[in-house]
CHARMM internal coordinates of N, CA and C (Angstrom, degrees):
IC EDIT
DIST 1 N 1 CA 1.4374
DIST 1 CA 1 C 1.5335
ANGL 1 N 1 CA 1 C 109.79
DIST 1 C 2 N 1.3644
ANGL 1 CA 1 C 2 N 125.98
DIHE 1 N 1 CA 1 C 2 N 128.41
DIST 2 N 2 CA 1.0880
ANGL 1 C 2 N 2 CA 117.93
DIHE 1 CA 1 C 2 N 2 CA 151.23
DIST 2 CA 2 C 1.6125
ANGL 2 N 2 CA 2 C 141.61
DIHE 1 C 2 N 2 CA 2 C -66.25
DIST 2 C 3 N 1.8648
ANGL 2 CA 2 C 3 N 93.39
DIHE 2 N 2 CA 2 C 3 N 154.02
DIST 3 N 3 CA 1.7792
ANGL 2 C 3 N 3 CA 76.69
DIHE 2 CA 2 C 3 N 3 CA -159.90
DIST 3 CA 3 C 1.7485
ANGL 3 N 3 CA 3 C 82.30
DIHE 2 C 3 N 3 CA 3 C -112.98
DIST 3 C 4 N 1.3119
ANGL 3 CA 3 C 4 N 97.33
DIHE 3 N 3 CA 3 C 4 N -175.90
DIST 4 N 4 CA 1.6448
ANGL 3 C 4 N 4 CA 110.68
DIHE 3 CA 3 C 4 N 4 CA -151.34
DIST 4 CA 4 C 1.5256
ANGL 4 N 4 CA 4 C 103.43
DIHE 3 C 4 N 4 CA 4 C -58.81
DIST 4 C 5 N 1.1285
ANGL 4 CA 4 C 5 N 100.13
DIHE 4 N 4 CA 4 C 5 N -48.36
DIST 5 N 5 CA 2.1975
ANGL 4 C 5 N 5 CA 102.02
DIHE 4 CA 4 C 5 N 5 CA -176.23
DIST 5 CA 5 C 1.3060
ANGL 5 N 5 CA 5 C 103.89
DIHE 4 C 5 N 5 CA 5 C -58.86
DIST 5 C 6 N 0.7344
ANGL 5 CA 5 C 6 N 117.77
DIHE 5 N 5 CA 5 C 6 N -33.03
DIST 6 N 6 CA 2.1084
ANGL 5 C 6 N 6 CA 106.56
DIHE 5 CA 5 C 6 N 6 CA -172.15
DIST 6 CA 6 C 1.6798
ANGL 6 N 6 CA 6 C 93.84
DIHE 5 C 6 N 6 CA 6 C -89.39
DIST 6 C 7 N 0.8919
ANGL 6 CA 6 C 7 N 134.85
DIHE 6 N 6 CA 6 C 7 N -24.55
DIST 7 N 7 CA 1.6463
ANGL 6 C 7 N 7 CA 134.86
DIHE 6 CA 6 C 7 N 7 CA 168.70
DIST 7 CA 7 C 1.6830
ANGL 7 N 7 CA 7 C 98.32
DIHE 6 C 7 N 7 CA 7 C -66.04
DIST 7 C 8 N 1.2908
ANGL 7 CA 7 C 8 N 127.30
DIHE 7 N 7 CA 7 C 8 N -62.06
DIST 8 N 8 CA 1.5136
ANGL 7 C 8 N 8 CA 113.44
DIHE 7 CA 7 C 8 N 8 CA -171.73
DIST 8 CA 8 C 1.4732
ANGL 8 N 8 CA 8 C 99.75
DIHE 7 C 8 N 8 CA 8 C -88.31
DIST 8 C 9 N 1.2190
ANGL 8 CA 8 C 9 N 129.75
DIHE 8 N 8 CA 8 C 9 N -1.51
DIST 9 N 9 CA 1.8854
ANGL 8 C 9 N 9 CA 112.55
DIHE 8 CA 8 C 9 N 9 CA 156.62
DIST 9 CA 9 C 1.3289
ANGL 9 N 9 CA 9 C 100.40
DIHE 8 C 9 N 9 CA 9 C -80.61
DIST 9 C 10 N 1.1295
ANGL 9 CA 9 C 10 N 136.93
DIHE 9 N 9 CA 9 C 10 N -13.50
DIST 10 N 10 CA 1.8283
ANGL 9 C 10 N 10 CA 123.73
DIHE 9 CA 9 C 10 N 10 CA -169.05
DIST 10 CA 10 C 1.3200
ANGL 10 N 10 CA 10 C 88.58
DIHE 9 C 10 N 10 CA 10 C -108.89
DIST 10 C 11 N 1.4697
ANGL 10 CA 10 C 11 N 142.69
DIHE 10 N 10 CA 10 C 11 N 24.83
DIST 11 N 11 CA 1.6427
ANGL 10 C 11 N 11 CA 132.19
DIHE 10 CA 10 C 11 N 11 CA 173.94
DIST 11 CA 11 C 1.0896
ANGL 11 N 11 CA 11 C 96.56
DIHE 10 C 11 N 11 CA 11 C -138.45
DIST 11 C 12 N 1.5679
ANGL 11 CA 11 C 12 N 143.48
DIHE 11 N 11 CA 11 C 12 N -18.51
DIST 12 N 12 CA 1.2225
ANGL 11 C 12 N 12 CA 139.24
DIHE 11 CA 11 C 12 N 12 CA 131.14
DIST 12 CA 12 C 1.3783
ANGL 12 N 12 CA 12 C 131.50
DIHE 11 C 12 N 12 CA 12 C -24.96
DIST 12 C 13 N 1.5820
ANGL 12 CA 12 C 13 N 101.94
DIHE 12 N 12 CA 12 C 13 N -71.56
DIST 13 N 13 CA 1.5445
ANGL 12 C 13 N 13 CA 115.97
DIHE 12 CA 12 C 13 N 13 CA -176.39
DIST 13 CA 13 C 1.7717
ANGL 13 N 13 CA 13 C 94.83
DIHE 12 C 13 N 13 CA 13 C -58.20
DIST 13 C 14 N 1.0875
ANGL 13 CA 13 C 14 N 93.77
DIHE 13 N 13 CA 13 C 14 N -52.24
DIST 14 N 14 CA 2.1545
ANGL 13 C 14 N 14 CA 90.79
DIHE 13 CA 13 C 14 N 14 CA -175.07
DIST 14 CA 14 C 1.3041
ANGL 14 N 14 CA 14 C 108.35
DIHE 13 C 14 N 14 CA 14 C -58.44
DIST 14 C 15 N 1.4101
ANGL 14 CA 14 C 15 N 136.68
DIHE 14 N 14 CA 14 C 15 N -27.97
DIST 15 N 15 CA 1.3239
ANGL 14 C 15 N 15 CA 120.01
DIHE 14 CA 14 C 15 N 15 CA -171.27
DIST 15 CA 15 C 1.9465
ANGL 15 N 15 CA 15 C 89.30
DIHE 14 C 15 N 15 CA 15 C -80.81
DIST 15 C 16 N 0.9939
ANGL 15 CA 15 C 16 N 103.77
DIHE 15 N 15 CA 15 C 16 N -53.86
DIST 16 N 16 CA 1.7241
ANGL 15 C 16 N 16 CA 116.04
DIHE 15 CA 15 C 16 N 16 CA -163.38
DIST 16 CA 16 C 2.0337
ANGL 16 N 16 CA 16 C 99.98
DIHE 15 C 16 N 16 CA 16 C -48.29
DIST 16 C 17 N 1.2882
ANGL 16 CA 16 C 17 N 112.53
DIHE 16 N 16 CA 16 C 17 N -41.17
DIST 17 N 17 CA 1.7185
ANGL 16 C 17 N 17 CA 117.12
DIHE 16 CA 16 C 17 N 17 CA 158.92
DIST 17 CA 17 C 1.4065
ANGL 17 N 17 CA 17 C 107.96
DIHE 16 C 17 N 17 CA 17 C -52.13
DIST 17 C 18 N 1.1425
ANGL 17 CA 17 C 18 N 112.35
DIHE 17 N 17 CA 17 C 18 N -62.47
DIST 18 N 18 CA 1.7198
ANGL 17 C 18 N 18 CA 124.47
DIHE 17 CA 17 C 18 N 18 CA -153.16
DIST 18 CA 18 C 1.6911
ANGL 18 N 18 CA 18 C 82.75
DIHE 17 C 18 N 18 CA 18 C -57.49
DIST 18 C 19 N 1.7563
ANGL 18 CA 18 C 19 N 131.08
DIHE 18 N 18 CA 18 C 19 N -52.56
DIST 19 N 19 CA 1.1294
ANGL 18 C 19 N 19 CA 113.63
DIHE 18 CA 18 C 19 N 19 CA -136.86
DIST 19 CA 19 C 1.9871
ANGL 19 N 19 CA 19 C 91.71
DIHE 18 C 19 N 19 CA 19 C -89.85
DIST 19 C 20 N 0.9905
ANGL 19 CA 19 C 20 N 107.66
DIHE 19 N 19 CA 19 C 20 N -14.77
DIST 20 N 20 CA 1.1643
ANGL 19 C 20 N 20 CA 93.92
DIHE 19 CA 19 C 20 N 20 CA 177.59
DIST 20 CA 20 C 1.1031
ANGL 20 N 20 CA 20 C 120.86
DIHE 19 C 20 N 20 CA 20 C -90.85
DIST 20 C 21 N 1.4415
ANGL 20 CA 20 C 21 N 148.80
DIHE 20 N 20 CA 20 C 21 N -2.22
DIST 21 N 21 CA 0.9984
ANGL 20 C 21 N 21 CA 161.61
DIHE 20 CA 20 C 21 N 21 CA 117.39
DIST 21 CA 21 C 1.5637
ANGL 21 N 21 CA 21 C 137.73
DIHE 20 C 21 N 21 CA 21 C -22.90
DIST 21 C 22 N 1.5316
ANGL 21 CA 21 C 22 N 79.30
DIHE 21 N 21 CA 21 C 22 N -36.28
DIST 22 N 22 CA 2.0973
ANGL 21 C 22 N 22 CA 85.67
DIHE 21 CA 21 C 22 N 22 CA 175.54
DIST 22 CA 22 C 1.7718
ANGL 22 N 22 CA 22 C 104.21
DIHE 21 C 22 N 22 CA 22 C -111.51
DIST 22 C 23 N 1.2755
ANGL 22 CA 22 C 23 N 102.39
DIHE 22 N 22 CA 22 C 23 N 10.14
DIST 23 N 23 CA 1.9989
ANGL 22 C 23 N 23 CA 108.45
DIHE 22 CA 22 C 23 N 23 CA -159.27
DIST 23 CA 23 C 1.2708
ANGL 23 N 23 CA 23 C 98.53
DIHE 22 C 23 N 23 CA 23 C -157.18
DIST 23 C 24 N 1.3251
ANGL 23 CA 23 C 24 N 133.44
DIHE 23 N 23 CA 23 C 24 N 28.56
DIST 24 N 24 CA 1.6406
ANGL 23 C 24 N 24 CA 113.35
DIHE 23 CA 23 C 24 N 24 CA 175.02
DIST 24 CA 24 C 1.4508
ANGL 24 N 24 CA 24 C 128.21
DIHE 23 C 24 N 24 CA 24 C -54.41
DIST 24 C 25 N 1.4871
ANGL 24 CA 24 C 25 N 120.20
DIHE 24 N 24 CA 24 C 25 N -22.45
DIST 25 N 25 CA 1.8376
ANGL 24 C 25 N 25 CA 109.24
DIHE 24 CA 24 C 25 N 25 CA 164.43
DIST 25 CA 25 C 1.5088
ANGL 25 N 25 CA 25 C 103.89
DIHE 24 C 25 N 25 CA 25 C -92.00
DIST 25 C 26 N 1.0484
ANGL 25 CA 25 C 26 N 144.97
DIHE 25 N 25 CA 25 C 26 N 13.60
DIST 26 N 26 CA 1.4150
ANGL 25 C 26 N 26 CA 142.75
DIHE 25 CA 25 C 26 N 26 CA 99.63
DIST 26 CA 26 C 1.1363
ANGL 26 N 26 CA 26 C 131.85
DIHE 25 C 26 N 26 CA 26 C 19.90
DIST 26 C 27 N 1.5567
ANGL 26 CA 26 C 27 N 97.01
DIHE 26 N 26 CA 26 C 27 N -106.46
DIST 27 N 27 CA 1.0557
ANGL 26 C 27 N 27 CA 159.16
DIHE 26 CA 26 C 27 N 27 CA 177.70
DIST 27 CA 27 C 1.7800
ANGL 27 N 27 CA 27 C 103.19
DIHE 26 C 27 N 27 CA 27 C -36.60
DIST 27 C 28 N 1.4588
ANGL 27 CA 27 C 28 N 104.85
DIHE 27 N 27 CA 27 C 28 N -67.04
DIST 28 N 28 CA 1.1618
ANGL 27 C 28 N 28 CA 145.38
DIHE 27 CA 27 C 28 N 28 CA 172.63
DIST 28 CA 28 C 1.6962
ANGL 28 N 28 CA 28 C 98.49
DIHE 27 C 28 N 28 CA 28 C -34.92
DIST 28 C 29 N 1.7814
ANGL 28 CA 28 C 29 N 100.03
DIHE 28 N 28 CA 28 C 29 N -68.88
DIST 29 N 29 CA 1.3247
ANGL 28 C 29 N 29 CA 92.42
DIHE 28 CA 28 C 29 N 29 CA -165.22
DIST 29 CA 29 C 1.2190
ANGL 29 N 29 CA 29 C 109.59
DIHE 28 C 29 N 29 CA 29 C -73.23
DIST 29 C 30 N 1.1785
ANGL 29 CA 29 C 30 N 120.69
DIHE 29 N 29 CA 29 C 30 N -4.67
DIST 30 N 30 CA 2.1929
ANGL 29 C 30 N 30 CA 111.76
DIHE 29 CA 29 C 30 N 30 CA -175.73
DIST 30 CA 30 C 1.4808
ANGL 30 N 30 CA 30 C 89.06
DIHE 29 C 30 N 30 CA 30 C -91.62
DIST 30 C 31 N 1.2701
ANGL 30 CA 30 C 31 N 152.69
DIHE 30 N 30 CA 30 C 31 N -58.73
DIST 31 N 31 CA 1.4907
ANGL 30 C 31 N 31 CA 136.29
DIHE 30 CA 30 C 31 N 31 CA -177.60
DIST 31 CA 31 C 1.4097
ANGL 31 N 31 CA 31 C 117.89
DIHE 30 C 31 N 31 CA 31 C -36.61
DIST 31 C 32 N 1.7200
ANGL 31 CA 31 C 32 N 103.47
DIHE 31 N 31 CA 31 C 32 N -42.41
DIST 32 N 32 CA 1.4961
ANGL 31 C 32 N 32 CA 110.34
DIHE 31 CA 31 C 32 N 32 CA -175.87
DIST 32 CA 32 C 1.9370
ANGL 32 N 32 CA 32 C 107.54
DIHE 31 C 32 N 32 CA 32 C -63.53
DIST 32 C 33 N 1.2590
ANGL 32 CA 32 C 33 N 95.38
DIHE 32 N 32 CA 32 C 33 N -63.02
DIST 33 N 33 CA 1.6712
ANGL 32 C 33 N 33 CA 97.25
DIHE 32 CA 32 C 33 N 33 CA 166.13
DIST 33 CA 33 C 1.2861
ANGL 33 N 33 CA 33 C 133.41
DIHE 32 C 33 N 33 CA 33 C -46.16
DIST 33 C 34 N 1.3449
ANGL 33 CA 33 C 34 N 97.82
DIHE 33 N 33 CA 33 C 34 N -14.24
DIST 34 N 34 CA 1.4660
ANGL 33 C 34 N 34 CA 101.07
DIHE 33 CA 33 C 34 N 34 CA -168.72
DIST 34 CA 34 C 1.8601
ANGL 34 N 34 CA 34 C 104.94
DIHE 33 C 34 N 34 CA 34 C -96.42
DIST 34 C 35 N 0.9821
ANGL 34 CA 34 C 35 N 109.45
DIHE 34 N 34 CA 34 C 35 N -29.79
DIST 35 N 35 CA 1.6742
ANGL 34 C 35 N 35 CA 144.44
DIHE 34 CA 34 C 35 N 35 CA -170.15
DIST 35 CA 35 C 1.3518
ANGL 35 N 35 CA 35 C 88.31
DIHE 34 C 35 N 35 CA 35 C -69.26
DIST 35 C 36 N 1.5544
ANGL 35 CA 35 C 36 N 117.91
DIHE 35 N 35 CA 35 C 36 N -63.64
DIST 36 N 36 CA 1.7778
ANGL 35 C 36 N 36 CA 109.69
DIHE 35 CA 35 C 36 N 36 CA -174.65
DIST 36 CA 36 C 1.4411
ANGL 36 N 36 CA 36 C 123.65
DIHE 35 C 36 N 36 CA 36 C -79.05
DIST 36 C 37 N 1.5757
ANGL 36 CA 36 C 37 N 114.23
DIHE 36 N 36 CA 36 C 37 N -11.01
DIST 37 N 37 CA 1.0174
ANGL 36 C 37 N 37 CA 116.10
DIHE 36 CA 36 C 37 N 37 CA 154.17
DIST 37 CA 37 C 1.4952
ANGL 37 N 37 CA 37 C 138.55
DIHE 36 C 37 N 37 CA 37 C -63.55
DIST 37 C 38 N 1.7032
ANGL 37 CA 37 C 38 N 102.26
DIHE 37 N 37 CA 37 C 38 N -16.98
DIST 38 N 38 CA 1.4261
ANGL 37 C 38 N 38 CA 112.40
DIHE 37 CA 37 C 38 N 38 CA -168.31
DIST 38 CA 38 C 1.3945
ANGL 38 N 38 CA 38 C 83.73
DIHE 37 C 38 N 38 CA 38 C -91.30
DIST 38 C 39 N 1.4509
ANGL 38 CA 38 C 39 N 121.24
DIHE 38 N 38 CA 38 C 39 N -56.42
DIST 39 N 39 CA 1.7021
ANGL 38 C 39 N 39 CA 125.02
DIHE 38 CA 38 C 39 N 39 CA -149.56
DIST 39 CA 39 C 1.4790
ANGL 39 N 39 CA 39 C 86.91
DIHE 38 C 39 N 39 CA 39 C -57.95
DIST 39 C 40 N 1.2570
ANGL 39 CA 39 C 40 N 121.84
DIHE 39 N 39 CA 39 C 40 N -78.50
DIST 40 N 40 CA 2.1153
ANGL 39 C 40 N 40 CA 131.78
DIHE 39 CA 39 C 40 N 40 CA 178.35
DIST 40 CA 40 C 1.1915
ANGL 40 N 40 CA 40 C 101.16
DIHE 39 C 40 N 40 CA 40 C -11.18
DIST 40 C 41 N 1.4621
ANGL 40 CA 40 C 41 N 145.13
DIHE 40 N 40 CA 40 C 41 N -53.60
DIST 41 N 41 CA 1.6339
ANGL 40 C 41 N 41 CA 170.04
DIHE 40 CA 40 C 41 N 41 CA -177.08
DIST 41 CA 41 C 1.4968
ANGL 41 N 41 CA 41 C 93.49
DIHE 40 C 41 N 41 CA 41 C -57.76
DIST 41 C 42 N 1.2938
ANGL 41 CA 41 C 42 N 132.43
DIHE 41 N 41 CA 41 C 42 N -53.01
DIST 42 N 42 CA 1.4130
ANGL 41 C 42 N 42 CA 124.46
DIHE 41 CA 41 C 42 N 42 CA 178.95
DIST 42 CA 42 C 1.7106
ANGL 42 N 42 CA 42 C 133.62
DIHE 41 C 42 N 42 CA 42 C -87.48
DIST 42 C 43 N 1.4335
ANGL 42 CA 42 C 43 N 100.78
DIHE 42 N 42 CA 42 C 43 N -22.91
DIST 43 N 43 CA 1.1826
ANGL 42 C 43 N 43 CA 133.38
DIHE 42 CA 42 C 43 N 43 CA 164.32
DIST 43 CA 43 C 1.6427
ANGL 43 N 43 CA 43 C 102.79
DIHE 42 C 43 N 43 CA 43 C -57.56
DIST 43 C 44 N 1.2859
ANGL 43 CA 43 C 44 N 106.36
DIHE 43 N 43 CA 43 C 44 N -68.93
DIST 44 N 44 CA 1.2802
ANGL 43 C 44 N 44 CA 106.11
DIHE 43 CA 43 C 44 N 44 CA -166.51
DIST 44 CA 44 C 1.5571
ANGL 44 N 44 CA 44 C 107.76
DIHE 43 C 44 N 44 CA 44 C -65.10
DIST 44 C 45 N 1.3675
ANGL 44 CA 44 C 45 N 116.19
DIHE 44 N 44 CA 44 C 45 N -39.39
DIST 45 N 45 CA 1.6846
ANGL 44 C 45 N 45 CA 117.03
DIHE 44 CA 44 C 45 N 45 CA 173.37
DIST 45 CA 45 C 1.5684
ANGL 45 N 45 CA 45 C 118.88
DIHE 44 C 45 N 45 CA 45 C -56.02
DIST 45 C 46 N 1.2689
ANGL 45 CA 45 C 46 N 108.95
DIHE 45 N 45 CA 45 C 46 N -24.80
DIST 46 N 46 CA 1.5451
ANGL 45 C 46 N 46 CA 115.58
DIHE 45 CA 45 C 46 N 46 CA 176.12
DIST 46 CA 46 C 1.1966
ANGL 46 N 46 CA 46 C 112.59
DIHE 45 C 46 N 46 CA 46 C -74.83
DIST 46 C 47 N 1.5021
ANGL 46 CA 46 C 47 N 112.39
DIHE 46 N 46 CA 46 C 47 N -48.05
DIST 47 N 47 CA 1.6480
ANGL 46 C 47 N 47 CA 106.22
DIHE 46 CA 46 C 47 N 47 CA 166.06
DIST 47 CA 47 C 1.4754
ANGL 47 N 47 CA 47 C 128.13
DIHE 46 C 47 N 47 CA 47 C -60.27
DIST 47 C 48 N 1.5561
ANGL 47 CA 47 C 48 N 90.22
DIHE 47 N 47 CA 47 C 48 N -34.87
DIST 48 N 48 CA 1.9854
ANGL 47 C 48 N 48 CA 77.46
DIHE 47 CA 47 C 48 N 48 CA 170.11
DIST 48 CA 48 C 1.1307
ANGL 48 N 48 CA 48 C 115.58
DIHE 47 C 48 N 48 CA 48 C -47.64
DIST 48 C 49 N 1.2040
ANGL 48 CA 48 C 49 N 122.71
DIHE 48 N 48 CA 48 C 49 N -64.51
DIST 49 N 49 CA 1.4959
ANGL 48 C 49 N 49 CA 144.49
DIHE 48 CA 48 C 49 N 49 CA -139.43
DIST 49 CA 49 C 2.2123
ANGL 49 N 49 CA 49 C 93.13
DIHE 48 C 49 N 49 CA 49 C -83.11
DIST 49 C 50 N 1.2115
ANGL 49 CA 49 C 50 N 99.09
DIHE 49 N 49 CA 49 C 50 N -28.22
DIST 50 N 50 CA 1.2136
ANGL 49 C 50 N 50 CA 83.35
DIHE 49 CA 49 C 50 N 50 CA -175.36
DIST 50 CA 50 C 1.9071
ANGL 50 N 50 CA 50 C 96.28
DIHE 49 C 50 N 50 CA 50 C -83.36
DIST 50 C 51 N 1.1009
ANGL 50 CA 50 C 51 N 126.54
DIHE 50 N 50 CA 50 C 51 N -24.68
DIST 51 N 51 CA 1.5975
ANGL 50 C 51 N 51 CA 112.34
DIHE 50 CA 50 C 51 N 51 CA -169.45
DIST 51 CA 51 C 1.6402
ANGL 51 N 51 CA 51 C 89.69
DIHE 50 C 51 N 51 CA 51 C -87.72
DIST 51 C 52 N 0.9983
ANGL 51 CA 51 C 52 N 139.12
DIHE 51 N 51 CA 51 C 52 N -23.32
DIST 52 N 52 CA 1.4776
ANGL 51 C 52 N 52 CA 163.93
DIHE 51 CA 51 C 52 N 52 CA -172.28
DIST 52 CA 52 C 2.1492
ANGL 52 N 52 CA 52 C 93.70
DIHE 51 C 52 N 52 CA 52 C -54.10
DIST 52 C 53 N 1.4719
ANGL 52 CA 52 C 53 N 112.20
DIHE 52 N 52 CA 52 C 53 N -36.47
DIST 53 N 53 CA 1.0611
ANGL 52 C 53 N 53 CA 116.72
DIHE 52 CA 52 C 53 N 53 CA -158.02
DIST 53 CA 53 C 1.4173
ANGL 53 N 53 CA 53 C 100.62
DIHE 52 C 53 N 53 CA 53 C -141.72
DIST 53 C 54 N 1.1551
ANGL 53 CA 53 C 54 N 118.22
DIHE 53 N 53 CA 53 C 54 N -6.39
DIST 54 N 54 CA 1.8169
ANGL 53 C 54 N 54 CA 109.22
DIHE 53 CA 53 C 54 N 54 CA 148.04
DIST 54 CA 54 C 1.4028
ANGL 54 N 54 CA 54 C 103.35
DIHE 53 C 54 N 54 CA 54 C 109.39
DIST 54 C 55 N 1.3061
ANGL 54 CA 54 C 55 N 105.27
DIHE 54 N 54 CA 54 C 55 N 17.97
DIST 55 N 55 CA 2.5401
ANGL 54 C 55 N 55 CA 107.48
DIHE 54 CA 54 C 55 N 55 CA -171.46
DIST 55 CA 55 C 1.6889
ANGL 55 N 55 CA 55 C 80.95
DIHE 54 C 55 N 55 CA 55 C -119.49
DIST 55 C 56 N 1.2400
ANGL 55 CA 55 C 56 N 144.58
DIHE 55 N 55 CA 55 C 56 N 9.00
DIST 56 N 56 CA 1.4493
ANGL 55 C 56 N 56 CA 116.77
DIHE 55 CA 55 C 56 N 56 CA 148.34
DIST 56 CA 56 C 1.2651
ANGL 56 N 56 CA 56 C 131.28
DIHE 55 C 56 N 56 CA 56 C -119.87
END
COOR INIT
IC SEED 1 N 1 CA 1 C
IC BUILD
């Protein structure tokens, strides 16, 4: 029997197919946004850590 988390990871992955499938420049643009949100997230942690320790 399945238990509840592997039911909403297998309706996840299907919506996340389905949407790229009917919307791929879409699709496209939320990975892209999502991508500079992560990189911006590391960028900015590097600068902490670098003024954090006295090299900025």
């Amino acid at each position: 029997m399945f238990n509840l988390k592997r039911l909403l990871q297998l309706l996840v992955v299907a919506f996340i197919i389905y949407a790229i499938f009917t919307s791929p420049d879409r699709a496209g643009d939320i990975l892209h946004s999502a991508w500079d949100v992560i990189a911006q997230g590391f960028k900015s942690l590097g600068s902490f850590f670098d003024s954090l320790l006295g090299r900025g």
